[in-house]
C-alpha positions in Angstrom: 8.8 -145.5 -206.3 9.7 -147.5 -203.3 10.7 -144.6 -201.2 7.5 -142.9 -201.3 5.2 -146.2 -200.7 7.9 -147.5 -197.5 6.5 -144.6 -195.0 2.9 -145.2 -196.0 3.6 -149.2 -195.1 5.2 -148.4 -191.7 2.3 -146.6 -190.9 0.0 -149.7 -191.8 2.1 -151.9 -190.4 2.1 -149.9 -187.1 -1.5 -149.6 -186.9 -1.4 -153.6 -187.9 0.3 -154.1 -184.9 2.7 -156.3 -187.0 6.4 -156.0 -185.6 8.1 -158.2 -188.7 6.9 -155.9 -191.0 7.4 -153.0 -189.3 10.8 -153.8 -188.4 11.1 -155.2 -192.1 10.0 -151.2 -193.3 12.0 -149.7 -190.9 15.2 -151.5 -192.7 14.2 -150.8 -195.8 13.8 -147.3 -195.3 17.2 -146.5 -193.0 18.7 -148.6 -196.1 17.4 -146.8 -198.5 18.2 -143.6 -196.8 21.8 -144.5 -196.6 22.2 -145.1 -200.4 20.0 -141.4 -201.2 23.2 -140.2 -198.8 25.7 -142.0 -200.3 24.5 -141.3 -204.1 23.7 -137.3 -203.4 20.6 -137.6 -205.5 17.2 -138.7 -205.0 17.3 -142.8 -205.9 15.6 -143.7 -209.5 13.7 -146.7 -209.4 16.5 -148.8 -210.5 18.8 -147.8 -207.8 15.7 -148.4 -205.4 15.4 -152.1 -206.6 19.3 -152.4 -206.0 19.0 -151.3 -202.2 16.1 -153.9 -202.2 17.8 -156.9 -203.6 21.0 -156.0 -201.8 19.0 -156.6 -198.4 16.8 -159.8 -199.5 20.7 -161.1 -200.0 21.3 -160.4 -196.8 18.5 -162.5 -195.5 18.9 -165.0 -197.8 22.6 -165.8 -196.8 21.6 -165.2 -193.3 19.0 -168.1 -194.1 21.7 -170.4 -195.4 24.2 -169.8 -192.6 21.3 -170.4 -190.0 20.7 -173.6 -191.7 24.3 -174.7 -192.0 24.6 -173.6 -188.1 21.6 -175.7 -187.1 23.3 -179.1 -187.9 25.9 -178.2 -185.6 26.1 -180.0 -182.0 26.6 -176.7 -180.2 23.6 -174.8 -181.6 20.1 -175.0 -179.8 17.5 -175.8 -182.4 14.2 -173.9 -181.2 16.1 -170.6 -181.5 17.5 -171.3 -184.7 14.1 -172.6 -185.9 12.4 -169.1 -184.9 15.5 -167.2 -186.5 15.5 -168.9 -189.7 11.3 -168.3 -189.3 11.7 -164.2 -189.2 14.4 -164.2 -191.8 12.3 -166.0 -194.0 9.4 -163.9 -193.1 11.4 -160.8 -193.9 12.5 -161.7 -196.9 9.3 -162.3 -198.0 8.3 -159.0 -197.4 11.3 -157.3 -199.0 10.3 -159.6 -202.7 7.2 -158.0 -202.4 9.0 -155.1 -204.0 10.9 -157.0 -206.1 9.8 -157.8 -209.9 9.5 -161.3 -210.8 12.0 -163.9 -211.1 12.3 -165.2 -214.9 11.5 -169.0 -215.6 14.3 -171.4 -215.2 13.4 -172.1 -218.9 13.4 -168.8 -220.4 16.8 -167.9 -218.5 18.6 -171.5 -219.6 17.7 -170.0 -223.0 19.4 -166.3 -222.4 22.6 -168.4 -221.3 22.8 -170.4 -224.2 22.2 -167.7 -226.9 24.9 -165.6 -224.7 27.4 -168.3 -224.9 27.1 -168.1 -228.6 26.8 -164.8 -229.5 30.0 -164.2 -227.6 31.6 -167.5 -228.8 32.6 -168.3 -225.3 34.4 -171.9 -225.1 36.0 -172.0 -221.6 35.6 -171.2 -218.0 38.0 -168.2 -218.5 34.9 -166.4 -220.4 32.0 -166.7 -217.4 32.2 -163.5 -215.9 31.6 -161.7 -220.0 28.5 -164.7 -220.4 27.1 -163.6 -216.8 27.5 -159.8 -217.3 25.6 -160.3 -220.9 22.7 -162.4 -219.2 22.7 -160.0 -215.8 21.9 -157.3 -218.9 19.8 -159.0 -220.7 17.6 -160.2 -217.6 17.3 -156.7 -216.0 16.9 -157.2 -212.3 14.7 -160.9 -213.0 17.0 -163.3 -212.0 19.5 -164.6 -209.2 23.2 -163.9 -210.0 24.1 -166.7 -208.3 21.7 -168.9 -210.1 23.2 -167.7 -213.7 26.4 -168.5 -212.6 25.7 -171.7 -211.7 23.9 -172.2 -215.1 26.8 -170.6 -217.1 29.3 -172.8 -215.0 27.6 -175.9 -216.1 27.2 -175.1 -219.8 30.7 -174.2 -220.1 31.6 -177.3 -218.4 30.1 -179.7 -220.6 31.5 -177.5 -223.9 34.7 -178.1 -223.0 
């Protein structure tokens, strides 16, 4: 379980004298604390990977707005360079918990046999072909990604 193994990597990461990671724990954990409050029940490991994904998000759309931000006149580049660095750097250290992300192959496949199975012949059905592959894929792969695979798909069917 994540909760148990997050104090035991502070301490490391303290002794390490490593600030990202530490800080990185230190998130984790007050996150995770939050949801044990919000829930009333110690987290199962499902719930735990939910918290963790829900923060790599974070980072990853923080990444993408830095990015986006960078192009623009107004910004000055060496600080966005170094904040894009530690968000990368964090979220790093948050997939660490994280299973595996399923091939692009082996997902394209889930998609397609969805689409089928639920007969789905228009843009109106994407969010019942997402939820089956989100199902089917257990925690492996990028909602966003699916969509966009389920959005093209459904595009060229129609």
């Amino acid at each position: 379980m994540i909760t148990d193994t997050i104090s035991k990597k502070i301490a490391e990461a303290m002794k390490a004298r490593d600030e990202i990671r530490l800080s990185t724990f230190r998130l984790l954990s007050s996150a995770l604390n939050y949801e044990f409050i919000a829930k009333q029940h110690k987290l199962n490991e499902e719930e735990e990977l939910v918290v963790v994904k829900r923060e790599a998000k974070k980072r990853k759309d923080a990444i993408e707005a830095l990015r986006q931000a960078q192009g623009k006149p107004t910004s000055s580049g060496s600080n966005m360079d170094e904040r894009i660095k530690r968000e990368e750097q964090e979220l790093a250290i948050l997939q660490e918990f994280l299973p595996p992300e399923m091939p692009d192959e082996e997902l394209n496949q889930l998609v397609s046999e969805s689409i089928n199975q639920l007969g789905a012949k228009s843009m109106a059905d994407m969010g019942k072909v997402i939820g089956a592959v989100m199902a089917k894929t257990k925690g492996q792969a990028d909602g966003g990604k699916v969509a966009e695979m389920v959005r093209q798909k459904l595009a060229t069917s129609s």
